[in-house]
VOVEX-566255 format. One line per 2 residues: number of its first residue (from 1); their letters; for each residue x, y, z of C-alpha. Coordinates in steps of 0.05 Angstrom, whole numbers, plus 5000, padded with zeros to 4 digits. Example, Ala and Ser with C-alpha at 12.3 -4.5 7.8 and 13.67 -1.06 7.14 Angstrom:
residues 2
1	as	5246/4910/5156  5273/4979/5143
//
This chain:
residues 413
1	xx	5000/5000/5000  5034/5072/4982
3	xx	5023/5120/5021  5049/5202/5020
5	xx	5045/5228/5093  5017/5288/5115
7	xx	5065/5344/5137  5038/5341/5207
9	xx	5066/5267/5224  5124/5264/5171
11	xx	5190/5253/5204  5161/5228/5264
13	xx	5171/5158/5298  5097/5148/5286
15	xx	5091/5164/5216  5154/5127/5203
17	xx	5123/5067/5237  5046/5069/5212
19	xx	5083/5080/5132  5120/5017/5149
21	xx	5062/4988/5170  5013/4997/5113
23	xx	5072/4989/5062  5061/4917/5083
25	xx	4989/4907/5067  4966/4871/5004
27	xx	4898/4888/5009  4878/4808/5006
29	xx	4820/4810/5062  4842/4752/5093
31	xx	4836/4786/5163  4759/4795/5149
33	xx	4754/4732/5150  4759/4721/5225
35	xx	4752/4791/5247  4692/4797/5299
37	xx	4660/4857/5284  4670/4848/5212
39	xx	4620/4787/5217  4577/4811/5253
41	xx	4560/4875/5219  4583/4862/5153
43	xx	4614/4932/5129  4677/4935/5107
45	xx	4701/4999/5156  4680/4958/5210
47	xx	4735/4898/5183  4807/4913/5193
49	xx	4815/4924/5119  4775/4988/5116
51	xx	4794/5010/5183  4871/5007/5154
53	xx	4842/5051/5100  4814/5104/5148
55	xx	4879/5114/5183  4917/5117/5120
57	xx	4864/5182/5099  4885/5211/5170
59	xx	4957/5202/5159  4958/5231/5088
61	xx	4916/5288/5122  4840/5280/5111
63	xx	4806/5304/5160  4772/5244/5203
65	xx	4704/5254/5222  4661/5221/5287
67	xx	4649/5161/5235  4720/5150/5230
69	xx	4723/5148/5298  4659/5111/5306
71	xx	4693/5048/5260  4759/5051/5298
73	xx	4717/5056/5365  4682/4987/5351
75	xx	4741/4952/5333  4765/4903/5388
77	xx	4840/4906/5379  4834/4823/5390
79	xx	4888/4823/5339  4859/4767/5298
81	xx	4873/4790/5240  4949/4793/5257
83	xx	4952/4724/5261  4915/4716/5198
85	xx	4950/4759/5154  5003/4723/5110
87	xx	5039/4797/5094  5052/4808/5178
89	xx	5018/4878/5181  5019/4891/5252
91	xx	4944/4932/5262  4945/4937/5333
93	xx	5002/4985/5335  4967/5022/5276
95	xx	4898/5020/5305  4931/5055/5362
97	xx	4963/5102/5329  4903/5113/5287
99	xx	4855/5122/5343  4916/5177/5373
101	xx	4902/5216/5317  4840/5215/5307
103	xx	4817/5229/5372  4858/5289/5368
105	xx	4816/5310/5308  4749/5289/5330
107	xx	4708/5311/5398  4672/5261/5441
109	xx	4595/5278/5474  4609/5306/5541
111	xx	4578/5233/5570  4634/5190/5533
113	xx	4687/5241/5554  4661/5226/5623
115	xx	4662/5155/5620  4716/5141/5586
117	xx	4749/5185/5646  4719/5149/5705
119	xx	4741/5085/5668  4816/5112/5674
121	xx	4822/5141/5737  4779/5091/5774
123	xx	4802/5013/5746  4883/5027/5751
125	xx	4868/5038/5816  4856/4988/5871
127	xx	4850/5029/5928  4797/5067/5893
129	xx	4765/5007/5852  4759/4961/5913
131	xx	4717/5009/5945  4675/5015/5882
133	xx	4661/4947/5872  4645/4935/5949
135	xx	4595/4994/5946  4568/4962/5880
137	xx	4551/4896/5922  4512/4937/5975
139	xx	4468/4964/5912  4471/4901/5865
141	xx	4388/4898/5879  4372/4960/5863
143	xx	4423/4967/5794  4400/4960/5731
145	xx	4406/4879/5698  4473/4895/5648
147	xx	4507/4936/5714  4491/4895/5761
149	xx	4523/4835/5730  4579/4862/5721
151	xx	4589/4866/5801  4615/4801/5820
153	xx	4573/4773/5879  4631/4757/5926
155	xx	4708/4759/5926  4732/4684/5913
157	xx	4781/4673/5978  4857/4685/5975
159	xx	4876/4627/6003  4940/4607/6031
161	xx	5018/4649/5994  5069/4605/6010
163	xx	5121/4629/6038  5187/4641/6002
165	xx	5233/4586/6007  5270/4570/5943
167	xx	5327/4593/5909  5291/4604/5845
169	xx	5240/4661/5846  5194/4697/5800
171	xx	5167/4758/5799  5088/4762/5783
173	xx	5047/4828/5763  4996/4849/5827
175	xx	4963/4889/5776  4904/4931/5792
177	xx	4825/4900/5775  4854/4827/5795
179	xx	4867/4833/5857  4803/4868/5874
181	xx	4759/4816/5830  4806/4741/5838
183	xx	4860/4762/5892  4860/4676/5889
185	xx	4888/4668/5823  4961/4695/5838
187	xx	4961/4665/5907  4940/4592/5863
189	xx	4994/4609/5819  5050/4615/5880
191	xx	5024/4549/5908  5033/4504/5837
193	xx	5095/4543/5819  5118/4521/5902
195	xx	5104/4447/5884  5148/4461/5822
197	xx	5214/4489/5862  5198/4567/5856
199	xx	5177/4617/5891  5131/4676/5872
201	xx	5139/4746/5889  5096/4808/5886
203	xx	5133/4874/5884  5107/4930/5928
205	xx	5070/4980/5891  5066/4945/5833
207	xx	5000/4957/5802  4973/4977/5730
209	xx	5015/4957/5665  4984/5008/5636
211	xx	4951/4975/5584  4885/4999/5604
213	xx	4899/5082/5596  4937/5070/5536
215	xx	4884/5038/5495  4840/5091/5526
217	xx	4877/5138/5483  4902/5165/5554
219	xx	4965/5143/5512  5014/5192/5557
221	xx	4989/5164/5622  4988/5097/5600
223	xx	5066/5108/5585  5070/5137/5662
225	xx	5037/5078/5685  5091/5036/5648
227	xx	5147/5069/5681  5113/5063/5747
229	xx	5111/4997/5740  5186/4981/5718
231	xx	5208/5034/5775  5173/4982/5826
233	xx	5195/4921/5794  5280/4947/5773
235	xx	5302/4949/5848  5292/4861/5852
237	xx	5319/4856/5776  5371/4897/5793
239	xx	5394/4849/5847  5401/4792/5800
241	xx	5353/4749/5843  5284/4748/5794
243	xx	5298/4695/5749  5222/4709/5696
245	xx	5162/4752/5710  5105/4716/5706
247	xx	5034/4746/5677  4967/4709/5701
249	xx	4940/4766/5659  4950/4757/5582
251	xx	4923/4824/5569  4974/4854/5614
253	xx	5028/4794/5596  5005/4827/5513
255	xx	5027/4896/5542  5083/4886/5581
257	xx	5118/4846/5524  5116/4902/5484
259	xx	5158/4944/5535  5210/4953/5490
261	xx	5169/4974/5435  5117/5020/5479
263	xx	5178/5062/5501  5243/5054/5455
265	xx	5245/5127/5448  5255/5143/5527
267	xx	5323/5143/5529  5312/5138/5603
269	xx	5262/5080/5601  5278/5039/5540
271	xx	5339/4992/5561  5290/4972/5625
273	xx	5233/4967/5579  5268/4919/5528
275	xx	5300/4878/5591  5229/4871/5626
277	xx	5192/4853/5564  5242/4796/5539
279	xx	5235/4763/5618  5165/4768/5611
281	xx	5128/4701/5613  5054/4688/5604
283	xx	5043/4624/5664  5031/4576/5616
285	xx	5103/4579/5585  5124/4584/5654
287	xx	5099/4514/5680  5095/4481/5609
289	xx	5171/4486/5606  5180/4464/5684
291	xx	5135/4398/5662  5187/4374/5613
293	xx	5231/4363/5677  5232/4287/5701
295	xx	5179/4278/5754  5152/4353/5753
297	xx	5074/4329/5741  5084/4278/5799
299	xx	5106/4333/5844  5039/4364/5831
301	xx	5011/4301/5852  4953/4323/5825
303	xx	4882/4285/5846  4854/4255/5785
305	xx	4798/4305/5762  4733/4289/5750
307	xx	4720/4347/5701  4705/4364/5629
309	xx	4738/4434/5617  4724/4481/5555
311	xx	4782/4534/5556  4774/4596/5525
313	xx	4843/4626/5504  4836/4701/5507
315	xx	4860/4740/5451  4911/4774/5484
317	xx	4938/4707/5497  4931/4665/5422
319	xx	4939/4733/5371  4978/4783/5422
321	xx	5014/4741/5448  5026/4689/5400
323	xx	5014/4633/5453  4968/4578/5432
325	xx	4947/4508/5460  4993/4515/5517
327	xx	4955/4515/5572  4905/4467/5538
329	xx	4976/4422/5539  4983/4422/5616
331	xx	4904/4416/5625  4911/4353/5587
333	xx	4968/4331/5619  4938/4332/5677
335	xx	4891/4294/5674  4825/4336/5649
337	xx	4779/4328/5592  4782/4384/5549
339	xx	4719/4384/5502  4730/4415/5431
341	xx	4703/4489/5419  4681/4515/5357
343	xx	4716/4581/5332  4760/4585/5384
345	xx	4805/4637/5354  4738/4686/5359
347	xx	4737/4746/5425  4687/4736/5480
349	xx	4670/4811/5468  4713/4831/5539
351	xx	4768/4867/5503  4789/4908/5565
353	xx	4736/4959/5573  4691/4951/5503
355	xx	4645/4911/5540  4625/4980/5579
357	xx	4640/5026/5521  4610/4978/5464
359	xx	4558/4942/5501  4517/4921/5445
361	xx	4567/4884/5407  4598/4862/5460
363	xx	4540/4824/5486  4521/4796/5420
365	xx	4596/4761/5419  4593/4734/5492
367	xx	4528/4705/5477  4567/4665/5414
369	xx	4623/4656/5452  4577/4620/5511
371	xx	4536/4586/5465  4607/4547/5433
373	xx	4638/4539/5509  4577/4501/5526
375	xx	4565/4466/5469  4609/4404/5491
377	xx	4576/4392/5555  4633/4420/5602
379	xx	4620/4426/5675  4672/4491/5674
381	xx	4695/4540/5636  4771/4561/5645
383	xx	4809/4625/5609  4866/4654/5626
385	xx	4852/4731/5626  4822/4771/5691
387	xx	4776/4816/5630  4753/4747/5595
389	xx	4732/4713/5654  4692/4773/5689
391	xx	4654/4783/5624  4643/4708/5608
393	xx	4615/4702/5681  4561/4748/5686
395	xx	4525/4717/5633  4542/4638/5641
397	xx	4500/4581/5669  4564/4543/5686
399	xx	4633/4566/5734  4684/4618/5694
401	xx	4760/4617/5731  4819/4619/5704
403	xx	4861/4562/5690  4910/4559/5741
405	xx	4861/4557/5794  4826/4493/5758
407	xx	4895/4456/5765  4901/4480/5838
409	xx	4844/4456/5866  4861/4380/5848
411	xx	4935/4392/5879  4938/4328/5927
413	x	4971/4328/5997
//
């Protein structure tokens, strides 16, 4: 695709990048193919073909309108059709700079300004989410059916951190929602990793990746939360003593991998940011590589589950991440019985916060993605994303957790 930049983003690093980007796109619509939105609605600006288009007007300086923004609002950024594309255009790093732009150009109603706000000031925060969500239990009776569902009925319990006594250890992200919605699916993770010879850490102060802000378009906070987050984590690198950090989050593990990218142009930031991202781990790699040791899956010593599983691999996991059938590996190892599920490479509709910004669509593709999970007669549902498993929840007839907390439970004696 050839494209002749606008004076206002030539000779920057993201017009260099975004030319490089759509120099590498073919126009072949294989990415509509398995693009959500795109099937559901049918137009081509709502595929990532046509949304590729609309950011290459903007960057040769057409003026984007609130239907340009309107397309490049609905898109997920599941990053589907990155993993379909045979050319290796990478749209969610256009997309965002896309949606930079754009929003630039293009007001917002006063109530979407608002929300979109609240929604970054209030979730990177756990000392002022917590709070929100406890309040939002006292009132679940009296909210309306799509908000009150989203307020989880109870806090699953901690359970027991082991304490720290191996000479391997890993460092895993606190974040900020988890805690407040599964604080048991780190303290699960410490006690399989134990069994396995390591020990998990949680760095003091060590909350948002940022991920949330920046696909807010809150793109300069998001970067702030970044460096937060590698200012709480360097001291314990630093020492030498963190062998891997560990996400339990894919949409944060997605983010944080991309360190390097996110902020090669802070000269301050960027040698961290490439060091943190290439240690970063999603849990899955983690324990799949400490079961080819002799004898690891016996020191589980795992109770032999009684359990048909469907998992649901998040899209930050399979097309951000590039991590597929993985977990589904251990899961089998293990012992469970893992019925198939149809279009598996599809989003739930979660997609950090679209499901609260693009309700309707969003609902439409958790009812699909329900209707395949329970399809093959599972008893559970397992996932491996904090965002996937909320949103699956609220609407399914059968248990949502994530993954890790499946294999803990059966951990024998």
């Amino acid at each position: 695709m050839q494209t002749a930049l606008a004076d206002f983003i030539k000779g920057t690093p993201e017009g260099a990048e975004a030319d490089a980007i759509l120099r590498k796109c073919v126009h072949c619509g294989f990415c509509t193919a398995t693009c959500p939105t795109y099937q559901l609605l049918g137009d081509e600006l709502d595929g990532p073909r046509g949304r590729i288009y609309l950011v290459k007007q903007v960057l040769e300086g057409v003026t984007p309108t609130a239907s340009t923004q309107l397309h490049l609002d609905r898109c997920l950024t599941c990053r589907a059709c990155e993993t379909t594309c045979p050319s290796g255009v990478q749209y969610g790093r256009l997309a965002d700079i896309g949606r930079k732009l754009v929003d630039e150009q293009v007001g917002r109603p006063l109530h979407q300004r608002l929300l979109r706000r609240a929604l970054s000031v209030l979730l990177p925060r756990s000392w002022l989410f917590a709070p929100l969500v406890a309040t939002g239990r006292l009132l679940r009776p009296l909210l309306p059916g799509a908000l009150g569902r989203k307020v989880p009925a109870a806090n699953p319990p901690r359970g027991v951190w082991p304490v720290a006594r191996h000479a391997r250890k890993m460092l895993v992200l606190a974040g900020c929602v988890q805690p407040v919605l599964a604080p048991d699916i780190n303290a699960a993770t410490a006690r399989v990793l134990d069994r396995l010879g390591i020990s998990l850490l949680e760095a003091p102060g060590a909350g948002c990746c940022g991920a949330l802000r920046y696909h807010l378009n809150y793109q300069d906070e998001g970067l702030a939360d970044m460096r937060a987050l590698i200012d709480a984590w360097w001291p314990m690198l630093e020492r030498g003593e963190i062998e891997a950090i560990v996400m339990t989050a894919s949409g944060c593990g997605s983010t944080v991998r991309e360190y390097g990218h996110l902020l090669a142009h802070d000269a301050a930031y960027r040698d961290k940011a490439a060091r943190i991202g290439a240690m970063t781990r999603d849990l899955s790699e983690i324990i799949a590589a400490e079961l080819q040791r002799p004898g690891a899956l016996a020191a589980l010593a795992l109770r032999k589950p009684d359990v048909k599983l469907a998992f649901h691999p998040p899209c930050s996991l399979q097309h951000g991440q590039q991590v597929k059938g993985v977990a589904e590996k251990i899961l089998t190892a293990a012992g469970f019985d893992l019925v198939p599920v149809a279009d598996s490479h599809l989003c739930c509709g979660s997609a950090g916060t679209y499901s609260i910004l693009q309700p309707a669509l969003s609902a439409q593709l958790q009812q699909a993605k329900l209707a395949a999970l329970g399809a093959g007669g599972a008893d559970c549902i397992a996932t491996a994303n904090i965002g996937c498993l909320s949103h699956l929840q609220e609407a399914s007839a059968i248990p949502v957790e994530h993954w890790v907390n499946t294999l803990d439970r059966h951990l024998g004696d």
